[in-house]
Predicted model as a PDB file, atoms N, CA, C, CB and O in Angstrom, pLDDT in the B-factor column:
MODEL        1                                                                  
ATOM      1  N   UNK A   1      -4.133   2.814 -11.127  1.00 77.00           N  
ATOM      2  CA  UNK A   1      -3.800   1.647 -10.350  1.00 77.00           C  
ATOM      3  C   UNK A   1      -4.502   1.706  -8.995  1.00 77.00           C  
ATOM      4  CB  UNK A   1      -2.283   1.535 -10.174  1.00 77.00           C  
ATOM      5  O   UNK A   1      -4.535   2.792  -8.417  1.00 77.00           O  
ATOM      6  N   UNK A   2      -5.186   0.405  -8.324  1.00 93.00           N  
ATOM      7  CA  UNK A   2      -5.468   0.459  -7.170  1.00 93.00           C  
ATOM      8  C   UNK A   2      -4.836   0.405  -6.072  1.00 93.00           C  
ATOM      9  CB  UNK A   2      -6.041  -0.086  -7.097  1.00 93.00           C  
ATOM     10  O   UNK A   2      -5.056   1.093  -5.075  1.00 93.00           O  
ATOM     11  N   UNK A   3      -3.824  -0.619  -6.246  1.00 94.00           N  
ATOM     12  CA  UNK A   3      -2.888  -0.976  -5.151  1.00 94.00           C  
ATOM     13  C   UNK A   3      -1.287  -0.155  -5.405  1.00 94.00           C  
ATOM     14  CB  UNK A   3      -2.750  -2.784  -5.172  1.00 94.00           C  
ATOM     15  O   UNK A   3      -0.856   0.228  -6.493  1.00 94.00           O  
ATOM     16  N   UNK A   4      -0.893  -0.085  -4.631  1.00 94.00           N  
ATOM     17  CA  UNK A   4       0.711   0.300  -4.405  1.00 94.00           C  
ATOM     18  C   UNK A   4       1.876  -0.597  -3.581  1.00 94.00           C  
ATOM     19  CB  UNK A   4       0.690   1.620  -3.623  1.00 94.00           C  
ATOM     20  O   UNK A   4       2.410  -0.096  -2.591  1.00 94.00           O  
ATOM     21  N   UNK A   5       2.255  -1.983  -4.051  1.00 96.00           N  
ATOM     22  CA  UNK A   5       2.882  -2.348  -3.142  1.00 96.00           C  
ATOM     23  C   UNK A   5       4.289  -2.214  -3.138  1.00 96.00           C  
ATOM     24  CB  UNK A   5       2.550  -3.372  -2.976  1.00 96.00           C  
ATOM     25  O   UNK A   5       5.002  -2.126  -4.138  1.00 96.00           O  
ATOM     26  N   UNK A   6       4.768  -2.198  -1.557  1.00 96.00           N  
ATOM     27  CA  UNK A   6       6.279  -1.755  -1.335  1.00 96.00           C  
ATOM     28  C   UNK A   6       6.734  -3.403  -0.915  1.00 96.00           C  
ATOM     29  CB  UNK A   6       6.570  -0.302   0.133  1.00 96.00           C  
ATOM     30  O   UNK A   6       6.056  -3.937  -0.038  1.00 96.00           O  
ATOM     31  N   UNK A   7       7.653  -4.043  -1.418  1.00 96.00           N  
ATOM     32  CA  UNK A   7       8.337  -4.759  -1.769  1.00 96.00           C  
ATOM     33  C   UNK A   7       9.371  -4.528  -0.634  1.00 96.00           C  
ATOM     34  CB  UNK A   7       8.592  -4.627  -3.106  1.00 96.00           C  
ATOM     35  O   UNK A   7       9.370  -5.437   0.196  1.00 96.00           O  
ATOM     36  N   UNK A   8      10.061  -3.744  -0.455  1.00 95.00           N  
ATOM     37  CA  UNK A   8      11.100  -3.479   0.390  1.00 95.00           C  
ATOM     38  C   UNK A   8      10.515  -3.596   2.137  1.00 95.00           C  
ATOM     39  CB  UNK A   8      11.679  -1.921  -0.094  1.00 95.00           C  
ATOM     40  O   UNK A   8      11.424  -3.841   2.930  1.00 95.00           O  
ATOM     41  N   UNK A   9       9.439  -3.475   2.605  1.00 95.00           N  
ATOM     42  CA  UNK A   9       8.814  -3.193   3.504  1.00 95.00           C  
ATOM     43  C   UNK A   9       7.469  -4.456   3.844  1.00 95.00           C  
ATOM     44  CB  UNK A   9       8.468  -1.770   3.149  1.00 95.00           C  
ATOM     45  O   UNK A   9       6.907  -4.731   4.904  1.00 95.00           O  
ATOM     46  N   UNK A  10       7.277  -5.072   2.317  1.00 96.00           N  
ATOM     47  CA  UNK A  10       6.058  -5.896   2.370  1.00 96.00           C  
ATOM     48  C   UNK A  10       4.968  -5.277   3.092  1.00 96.00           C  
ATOM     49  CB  UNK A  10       6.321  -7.178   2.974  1.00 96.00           C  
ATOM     50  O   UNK A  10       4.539  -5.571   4.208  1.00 96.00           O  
ATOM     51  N   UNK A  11       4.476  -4.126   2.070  1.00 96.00           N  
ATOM     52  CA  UNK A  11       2.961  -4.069   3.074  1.00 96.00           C  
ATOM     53  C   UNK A  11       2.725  -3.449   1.188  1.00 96.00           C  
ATOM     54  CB  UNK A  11       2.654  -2.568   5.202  1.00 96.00           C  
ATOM     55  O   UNK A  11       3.512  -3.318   0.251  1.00 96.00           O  
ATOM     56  N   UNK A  12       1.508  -3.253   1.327  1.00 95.00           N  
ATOM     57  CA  UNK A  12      -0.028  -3.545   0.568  1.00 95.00           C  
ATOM     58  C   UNK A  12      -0.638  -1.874   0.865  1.00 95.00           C  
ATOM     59  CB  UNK A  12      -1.259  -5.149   1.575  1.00 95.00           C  
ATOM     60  O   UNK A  12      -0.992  -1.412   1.950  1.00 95.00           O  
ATOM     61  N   UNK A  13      -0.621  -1.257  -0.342  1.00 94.00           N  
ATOM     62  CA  UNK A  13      -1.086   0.527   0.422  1.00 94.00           C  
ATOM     63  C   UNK A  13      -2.078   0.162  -0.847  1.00 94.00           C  
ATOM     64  CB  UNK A  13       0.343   2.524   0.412  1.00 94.00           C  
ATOM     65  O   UNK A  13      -1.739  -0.546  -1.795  1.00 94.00           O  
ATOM     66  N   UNK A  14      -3.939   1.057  -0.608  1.00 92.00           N  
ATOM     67  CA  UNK A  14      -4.445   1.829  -1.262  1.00 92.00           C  
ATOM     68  C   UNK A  14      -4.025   2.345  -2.143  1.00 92.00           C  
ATOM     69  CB  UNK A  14      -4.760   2.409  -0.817  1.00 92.00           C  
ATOM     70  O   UNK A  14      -3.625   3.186  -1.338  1.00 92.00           O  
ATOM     71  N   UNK A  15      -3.735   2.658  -2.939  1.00 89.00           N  
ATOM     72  CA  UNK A  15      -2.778   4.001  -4.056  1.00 89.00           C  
ATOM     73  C   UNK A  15      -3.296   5.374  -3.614  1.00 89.00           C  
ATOM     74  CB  UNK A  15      -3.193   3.931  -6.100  1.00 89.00           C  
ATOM     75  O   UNK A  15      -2.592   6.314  -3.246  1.00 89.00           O  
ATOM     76  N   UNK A  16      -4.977   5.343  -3.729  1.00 87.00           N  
ATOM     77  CA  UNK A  16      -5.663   6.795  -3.112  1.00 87.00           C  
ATOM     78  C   UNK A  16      -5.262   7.362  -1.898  1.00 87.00           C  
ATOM     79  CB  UNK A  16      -7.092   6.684  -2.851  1.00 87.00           C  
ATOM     80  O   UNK A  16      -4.956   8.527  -1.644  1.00 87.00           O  
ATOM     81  N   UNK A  17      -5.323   6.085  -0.981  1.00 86.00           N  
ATOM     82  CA  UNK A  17      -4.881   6.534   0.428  1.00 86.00           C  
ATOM     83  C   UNK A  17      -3.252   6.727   0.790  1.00 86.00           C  
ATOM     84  CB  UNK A  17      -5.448   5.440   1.411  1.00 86.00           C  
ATOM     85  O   UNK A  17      -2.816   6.717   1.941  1.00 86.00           O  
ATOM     86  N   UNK A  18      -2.732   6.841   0.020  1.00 86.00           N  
ATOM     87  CA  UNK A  18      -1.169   6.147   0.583  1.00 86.00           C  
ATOM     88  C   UNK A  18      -0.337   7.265   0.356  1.00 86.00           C  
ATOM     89  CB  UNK A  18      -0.455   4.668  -0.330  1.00 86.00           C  
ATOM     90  O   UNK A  18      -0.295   7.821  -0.742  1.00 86.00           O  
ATOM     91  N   UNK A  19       0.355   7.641   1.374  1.00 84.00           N  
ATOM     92  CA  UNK A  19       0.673   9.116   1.940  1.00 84.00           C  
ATOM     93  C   UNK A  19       2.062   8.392   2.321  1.00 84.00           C  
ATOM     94  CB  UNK A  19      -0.464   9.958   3.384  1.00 84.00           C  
ATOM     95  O   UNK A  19       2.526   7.252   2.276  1.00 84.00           O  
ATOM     96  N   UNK A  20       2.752  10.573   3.001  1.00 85.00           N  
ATOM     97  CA  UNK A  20       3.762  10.117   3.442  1.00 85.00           C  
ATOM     98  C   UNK A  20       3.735   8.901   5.343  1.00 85.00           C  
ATOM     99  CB  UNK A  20       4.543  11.639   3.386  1.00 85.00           C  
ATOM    100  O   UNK A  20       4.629   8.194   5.809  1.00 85.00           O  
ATOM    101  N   UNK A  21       2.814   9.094   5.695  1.00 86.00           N  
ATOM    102  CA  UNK A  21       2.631   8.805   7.237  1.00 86.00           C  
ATOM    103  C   UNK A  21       2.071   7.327   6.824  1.00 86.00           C  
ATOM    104  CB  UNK A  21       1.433   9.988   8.274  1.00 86.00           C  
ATOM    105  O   UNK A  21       1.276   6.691   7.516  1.00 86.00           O  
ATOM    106  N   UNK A  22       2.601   6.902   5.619  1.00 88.00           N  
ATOM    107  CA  UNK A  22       2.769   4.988   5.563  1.00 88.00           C  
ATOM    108  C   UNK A  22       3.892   4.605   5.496  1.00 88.00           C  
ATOM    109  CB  UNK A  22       2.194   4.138   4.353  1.00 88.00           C  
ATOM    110  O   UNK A  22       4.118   3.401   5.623  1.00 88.00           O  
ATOM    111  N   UNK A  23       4.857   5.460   5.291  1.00 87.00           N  
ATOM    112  CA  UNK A  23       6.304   5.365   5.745  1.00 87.00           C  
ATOM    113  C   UNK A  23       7.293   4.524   4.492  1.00 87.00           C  
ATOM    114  CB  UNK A  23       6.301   4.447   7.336  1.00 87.00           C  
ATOM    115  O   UNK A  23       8.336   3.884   4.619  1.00 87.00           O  
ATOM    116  N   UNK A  24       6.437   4.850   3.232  1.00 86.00           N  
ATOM    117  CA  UNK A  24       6.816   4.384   2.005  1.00 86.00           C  
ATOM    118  C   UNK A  24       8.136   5.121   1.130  1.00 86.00           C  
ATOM    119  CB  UNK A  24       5.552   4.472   1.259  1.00 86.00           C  
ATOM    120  O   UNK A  24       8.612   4.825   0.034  1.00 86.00           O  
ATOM    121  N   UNK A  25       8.584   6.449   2.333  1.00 86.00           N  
ATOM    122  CA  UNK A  25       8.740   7.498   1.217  1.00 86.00           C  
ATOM    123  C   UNK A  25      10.757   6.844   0.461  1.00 86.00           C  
ATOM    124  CB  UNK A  25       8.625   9.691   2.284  1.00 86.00           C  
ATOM    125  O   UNK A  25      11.387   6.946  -0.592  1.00 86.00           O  
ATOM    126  N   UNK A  26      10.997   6.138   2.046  1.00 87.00           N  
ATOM    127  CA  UNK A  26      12.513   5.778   1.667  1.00 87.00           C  
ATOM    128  C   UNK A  26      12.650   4.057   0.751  1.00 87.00           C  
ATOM    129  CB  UNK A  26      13.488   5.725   3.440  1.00 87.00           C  
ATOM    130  O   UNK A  26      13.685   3.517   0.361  1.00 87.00           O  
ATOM    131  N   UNK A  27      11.366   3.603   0.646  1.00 90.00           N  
ATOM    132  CA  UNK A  27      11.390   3.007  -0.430  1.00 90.00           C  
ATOM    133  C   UNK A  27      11.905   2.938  -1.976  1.00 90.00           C  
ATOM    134  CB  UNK A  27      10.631   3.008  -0.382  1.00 90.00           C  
ATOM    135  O   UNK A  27      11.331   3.494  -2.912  1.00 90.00           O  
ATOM    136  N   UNK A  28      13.256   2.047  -2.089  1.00 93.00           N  
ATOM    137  CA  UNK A  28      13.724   2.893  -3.496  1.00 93.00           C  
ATOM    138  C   UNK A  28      12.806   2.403  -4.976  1.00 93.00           C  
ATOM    139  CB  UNK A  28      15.617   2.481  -3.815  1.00 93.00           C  
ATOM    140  O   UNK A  28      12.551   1.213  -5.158  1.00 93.00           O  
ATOM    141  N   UNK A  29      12.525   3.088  -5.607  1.00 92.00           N  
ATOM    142  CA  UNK A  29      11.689   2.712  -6.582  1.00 92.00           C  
ATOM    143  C   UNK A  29      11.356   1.392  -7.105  1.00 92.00           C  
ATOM    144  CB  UNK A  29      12.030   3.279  -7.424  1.00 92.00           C  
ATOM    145  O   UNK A  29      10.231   0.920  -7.266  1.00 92.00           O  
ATOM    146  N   UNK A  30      12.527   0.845  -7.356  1.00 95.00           N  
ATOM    147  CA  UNK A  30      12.966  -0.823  -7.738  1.00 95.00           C  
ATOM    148  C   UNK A  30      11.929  -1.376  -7.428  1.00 95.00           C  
ATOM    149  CB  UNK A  30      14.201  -1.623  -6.974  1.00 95.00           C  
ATOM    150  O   UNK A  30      11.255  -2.198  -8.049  1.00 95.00           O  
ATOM    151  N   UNK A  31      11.675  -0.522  -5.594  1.00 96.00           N  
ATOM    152  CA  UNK A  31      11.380  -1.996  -4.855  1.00 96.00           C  
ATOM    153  C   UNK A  31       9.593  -1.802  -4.748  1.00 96.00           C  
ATOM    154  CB  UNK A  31      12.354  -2.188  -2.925  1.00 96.00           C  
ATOM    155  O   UNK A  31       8.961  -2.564  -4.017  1.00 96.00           O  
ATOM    156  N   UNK A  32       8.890  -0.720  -5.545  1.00 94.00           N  
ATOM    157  CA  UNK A  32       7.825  -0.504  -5.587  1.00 94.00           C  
ATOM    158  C   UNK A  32       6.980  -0.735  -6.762  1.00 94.00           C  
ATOM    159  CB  UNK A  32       7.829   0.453  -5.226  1.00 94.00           C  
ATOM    160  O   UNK A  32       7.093  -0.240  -7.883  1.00 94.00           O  
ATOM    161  N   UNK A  33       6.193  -1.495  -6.360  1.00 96.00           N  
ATOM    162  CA  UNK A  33       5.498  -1.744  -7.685  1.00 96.00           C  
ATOM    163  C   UNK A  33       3.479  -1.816  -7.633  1.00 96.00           C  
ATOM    164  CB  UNK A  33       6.257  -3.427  -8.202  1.00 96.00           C  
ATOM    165  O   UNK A  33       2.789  -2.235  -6.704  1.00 96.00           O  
ATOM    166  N   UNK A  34       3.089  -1.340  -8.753  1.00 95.00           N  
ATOM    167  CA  UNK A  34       1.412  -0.592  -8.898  1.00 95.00           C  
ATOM    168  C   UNK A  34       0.843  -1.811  -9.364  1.00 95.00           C  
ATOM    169  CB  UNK A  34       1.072   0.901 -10.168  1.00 95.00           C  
ATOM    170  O   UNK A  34       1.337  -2.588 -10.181  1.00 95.00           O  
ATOM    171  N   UNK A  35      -0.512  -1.927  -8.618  1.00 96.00           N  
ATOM    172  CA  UNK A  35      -1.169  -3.261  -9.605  1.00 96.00           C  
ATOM    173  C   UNK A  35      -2.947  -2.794  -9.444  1.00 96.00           C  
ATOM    174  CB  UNK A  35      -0.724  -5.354  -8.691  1.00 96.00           C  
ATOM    175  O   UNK A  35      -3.552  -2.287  -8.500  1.00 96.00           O  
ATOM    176  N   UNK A  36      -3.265  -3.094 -10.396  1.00 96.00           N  
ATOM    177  CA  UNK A  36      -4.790  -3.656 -10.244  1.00 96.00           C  
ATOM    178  C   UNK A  36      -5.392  -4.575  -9.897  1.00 96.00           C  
ATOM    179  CB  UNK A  36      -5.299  -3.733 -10.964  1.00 96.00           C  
ATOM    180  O   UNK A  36      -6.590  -4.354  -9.719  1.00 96.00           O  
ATOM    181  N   UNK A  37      -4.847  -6.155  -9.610  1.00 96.00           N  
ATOM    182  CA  UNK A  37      -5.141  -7.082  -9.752  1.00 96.00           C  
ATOM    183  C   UNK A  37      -4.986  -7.492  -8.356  1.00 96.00           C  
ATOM    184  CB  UNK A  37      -4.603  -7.613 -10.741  1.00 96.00           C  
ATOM    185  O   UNK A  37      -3.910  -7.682  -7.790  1.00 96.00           O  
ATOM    186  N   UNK A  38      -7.034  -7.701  -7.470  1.00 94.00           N  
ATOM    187  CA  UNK A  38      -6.765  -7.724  -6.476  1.00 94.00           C  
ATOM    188  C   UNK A  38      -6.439  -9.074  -6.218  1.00 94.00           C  
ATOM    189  CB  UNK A  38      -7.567  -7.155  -5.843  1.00 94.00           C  
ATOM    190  O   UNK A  38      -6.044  -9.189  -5.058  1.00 94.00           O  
ATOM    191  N   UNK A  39      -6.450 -10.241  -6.897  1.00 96.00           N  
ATOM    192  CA  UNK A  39      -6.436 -11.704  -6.651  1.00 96.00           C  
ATOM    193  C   UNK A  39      -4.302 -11.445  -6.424  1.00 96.00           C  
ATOM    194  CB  UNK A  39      -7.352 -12.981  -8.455  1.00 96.00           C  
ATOM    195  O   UNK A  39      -3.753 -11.528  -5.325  1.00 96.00           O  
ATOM    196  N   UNK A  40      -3.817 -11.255  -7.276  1.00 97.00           N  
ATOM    197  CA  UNK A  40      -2.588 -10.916  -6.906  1.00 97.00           C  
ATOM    198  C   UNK A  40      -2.060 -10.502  -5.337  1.00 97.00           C  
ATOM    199  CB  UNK A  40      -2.396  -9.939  -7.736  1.00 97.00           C  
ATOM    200  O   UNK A  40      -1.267 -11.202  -4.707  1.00 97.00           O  
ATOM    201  N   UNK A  41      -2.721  -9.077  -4.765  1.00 96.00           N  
ATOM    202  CA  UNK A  41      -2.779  -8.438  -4.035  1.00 96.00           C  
ATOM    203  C   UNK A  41      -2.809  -9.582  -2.324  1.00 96.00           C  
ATOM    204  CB  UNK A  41      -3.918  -7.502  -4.594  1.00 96.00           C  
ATOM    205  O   UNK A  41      -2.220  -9.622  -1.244  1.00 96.00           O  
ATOM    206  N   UNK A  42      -3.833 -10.284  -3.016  1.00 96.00           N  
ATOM    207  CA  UNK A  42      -4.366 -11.506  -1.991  1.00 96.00           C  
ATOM    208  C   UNK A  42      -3.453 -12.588  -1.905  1.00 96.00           C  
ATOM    209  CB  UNK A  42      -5.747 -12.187  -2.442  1.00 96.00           C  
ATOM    210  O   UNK A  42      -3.185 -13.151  -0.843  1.00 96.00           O  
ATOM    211  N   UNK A  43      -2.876 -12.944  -3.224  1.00 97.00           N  
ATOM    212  CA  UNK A  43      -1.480 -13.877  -2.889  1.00 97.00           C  
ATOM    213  C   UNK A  43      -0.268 -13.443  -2.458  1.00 97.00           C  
ATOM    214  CB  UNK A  43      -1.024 -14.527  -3.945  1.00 97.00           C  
ATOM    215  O   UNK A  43       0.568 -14.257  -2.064  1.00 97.00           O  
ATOM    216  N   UNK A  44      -0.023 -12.117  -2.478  1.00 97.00           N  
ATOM    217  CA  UNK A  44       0.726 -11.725  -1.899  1.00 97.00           C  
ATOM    218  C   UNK A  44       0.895 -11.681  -0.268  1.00 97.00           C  
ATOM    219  CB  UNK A  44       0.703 -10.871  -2.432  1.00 97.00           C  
ATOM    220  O   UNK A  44       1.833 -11.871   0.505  1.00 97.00           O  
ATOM    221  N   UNK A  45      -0.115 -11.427  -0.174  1.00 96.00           N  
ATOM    222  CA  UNK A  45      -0.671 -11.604   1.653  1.00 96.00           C  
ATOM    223  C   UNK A  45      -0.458 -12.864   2.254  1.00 96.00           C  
ATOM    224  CB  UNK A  45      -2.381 -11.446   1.936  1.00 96.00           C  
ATOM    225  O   UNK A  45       0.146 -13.058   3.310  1.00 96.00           O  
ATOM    226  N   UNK A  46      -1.019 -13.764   1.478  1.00 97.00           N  
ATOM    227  CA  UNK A  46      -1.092 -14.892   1.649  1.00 97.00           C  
ATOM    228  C   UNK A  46      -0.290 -16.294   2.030  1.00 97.00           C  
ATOM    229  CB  UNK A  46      -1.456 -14.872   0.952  1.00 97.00           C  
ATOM    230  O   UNK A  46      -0.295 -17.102   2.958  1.00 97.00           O  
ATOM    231  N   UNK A  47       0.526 -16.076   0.550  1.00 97.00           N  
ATOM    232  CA  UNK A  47       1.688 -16.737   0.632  1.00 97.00           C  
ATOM    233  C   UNK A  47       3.196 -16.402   0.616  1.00 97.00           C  
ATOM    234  CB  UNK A  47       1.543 -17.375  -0.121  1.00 97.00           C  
ATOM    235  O   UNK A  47       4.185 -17.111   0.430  1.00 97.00           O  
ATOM    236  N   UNK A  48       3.037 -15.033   0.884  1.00 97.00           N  
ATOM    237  CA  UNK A  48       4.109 -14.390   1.162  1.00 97.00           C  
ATOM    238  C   UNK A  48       4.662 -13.243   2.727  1.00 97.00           C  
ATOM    239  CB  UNK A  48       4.017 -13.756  -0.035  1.00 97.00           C  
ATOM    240  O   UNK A  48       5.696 -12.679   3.085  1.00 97.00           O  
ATOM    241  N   UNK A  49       3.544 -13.365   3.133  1.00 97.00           N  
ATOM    242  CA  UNK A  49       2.911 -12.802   4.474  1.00 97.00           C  
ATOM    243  C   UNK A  49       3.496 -11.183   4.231  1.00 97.00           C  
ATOM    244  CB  UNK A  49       3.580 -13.725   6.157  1.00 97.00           C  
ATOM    245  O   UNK A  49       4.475 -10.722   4.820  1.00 97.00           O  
ATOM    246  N   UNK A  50       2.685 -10.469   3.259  1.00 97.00           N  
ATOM    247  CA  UNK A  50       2.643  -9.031   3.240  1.00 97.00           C  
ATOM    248  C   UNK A  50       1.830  -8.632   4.004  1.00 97.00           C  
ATOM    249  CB  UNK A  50       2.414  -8.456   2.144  1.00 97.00           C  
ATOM    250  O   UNK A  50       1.070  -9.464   4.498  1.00 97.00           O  
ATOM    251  N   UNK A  51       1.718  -7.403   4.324  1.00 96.00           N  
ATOM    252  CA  UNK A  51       0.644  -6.940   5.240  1.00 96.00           C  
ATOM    253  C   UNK A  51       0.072  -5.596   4.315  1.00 96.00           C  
ATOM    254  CB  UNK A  51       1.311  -6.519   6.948  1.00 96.00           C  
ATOM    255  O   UNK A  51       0.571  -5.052   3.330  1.00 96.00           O  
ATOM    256  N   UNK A  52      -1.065  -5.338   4.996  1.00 94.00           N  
ATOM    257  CA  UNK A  52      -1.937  -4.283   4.057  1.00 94.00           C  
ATOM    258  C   UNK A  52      -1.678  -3.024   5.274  1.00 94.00           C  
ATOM    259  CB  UNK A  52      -4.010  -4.842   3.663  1.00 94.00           C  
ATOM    260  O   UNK A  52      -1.596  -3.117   6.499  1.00 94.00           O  
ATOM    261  N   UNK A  53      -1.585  -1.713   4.263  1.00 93.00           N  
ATOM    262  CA  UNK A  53      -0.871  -0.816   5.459  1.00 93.00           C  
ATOM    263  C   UNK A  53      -2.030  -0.249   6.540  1.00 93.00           C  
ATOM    264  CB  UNK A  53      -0.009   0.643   4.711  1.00 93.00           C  
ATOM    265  O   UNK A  53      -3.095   0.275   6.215  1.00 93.00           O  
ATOM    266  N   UNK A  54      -1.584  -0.470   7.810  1.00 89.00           N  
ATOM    267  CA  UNK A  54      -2.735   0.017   8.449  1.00 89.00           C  
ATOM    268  C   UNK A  54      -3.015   1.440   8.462  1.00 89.00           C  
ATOM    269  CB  UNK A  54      -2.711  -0.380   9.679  1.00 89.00           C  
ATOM    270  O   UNK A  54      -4.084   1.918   8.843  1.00 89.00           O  
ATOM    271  N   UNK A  55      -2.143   2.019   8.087  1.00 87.00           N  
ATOM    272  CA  UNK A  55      -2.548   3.867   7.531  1.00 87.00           C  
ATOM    273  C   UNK A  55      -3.164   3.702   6.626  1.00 87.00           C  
ATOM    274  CB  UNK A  55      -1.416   5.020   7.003  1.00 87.00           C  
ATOM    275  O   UNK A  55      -4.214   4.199   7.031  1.00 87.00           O  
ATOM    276  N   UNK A  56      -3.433   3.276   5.349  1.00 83.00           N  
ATOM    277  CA  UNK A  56      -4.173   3.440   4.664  1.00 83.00           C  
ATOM    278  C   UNK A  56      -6.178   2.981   4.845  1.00 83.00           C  
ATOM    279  CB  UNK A  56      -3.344   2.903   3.787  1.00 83.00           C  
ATOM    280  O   UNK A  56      -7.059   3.583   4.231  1.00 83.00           O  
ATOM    281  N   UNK A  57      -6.375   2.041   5.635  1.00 72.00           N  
ATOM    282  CA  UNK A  57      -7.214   1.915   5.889  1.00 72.00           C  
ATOM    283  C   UNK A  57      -7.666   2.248   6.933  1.00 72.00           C  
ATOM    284  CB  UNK A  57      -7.320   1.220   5.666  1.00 72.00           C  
ATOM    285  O   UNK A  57      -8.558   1.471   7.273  1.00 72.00           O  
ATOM    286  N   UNK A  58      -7.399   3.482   8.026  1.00 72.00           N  
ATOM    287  CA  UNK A  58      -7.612   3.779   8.639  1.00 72.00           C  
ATOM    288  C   UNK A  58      -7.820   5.671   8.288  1.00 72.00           C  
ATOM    289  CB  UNK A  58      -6.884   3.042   9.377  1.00 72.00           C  
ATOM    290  O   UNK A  58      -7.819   6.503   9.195  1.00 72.00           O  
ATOM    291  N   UNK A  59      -7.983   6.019   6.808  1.00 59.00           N  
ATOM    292  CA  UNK A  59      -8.013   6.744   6.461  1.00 59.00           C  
ATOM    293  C   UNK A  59      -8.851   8.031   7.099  1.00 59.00           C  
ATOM    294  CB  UNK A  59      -8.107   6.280   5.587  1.00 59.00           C  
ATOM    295  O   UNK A  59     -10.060   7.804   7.157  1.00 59.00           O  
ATOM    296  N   UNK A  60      -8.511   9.123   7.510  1.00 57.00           N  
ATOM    297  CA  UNK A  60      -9.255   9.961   7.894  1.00 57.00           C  
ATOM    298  C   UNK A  60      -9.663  11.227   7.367  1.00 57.00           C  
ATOM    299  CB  UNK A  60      -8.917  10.072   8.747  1.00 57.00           C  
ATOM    300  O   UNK A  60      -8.870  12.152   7.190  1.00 57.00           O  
ATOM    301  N   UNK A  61     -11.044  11.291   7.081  1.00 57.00           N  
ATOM    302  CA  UNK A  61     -11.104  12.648   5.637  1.00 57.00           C  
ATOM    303  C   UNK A  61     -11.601  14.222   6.904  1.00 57.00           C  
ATOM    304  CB  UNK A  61     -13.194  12.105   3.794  1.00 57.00           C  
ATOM    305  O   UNK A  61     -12.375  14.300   7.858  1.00 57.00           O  
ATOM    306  N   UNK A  62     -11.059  14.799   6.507  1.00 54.00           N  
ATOM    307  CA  UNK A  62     -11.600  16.320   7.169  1.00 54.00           C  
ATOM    308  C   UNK A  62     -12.506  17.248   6.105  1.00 54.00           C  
ATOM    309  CB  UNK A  62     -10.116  17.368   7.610  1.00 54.00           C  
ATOM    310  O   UNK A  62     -12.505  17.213   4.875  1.00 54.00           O  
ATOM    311  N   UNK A  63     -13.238  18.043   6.971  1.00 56.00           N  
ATOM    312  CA  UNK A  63     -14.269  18.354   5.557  1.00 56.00           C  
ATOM    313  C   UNK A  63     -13.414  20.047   6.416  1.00 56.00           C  
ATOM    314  CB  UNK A  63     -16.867  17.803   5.462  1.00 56.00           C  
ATOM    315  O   UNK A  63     -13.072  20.373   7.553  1.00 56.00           O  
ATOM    316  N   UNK A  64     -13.406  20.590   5.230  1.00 60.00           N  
ATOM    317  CA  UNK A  64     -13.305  22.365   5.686  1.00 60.00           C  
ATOM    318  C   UNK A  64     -14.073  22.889   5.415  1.00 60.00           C  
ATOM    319  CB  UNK A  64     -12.413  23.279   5.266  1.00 60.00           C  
ATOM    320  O   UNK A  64     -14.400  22.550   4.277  1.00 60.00           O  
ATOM    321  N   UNK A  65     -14.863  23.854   5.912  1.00 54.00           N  
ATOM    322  CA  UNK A  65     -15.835  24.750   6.171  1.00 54.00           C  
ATOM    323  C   UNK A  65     -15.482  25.924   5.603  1.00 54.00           C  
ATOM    324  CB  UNK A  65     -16.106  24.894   7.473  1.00 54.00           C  
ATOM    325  O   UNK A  65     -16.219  26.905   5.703  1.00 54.00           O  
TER     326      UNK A  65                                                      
ENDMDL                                                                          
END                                                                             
């Protein structure tokens, strides 16, 4: 799945990126649901005013040495 959206919270996570520091974790399952379908993703935003999580796209990778 690409997307991860939280329903309870209305925001829009990455699936790859989406950690505990998006603040998804007290989300109860019910209210979470996985999609592929970014045209969905976009009506959700849209006409429902979800937001896309800004932790996830602000992703930061560390390389270790």
């Amino acid at each position: 799945m690409m997307y991860f959206i939280d329903h309870n919270k209305k925001s829009i996570h990455l699936q790859k990126f989406a950690g505990d520091r998006c603040g998804f974790i007290g989300t109860p399952v019910k209210k979470r649901e996985f999609t592929n379908c970014p045209i969905y993703v976009v009506r959700q935003i849209k006409e429902k005013e979800y937001n896309r999580c800004s932790q996830c796209a602000t992703v930061q990778v560390t390389l270790l040495s």
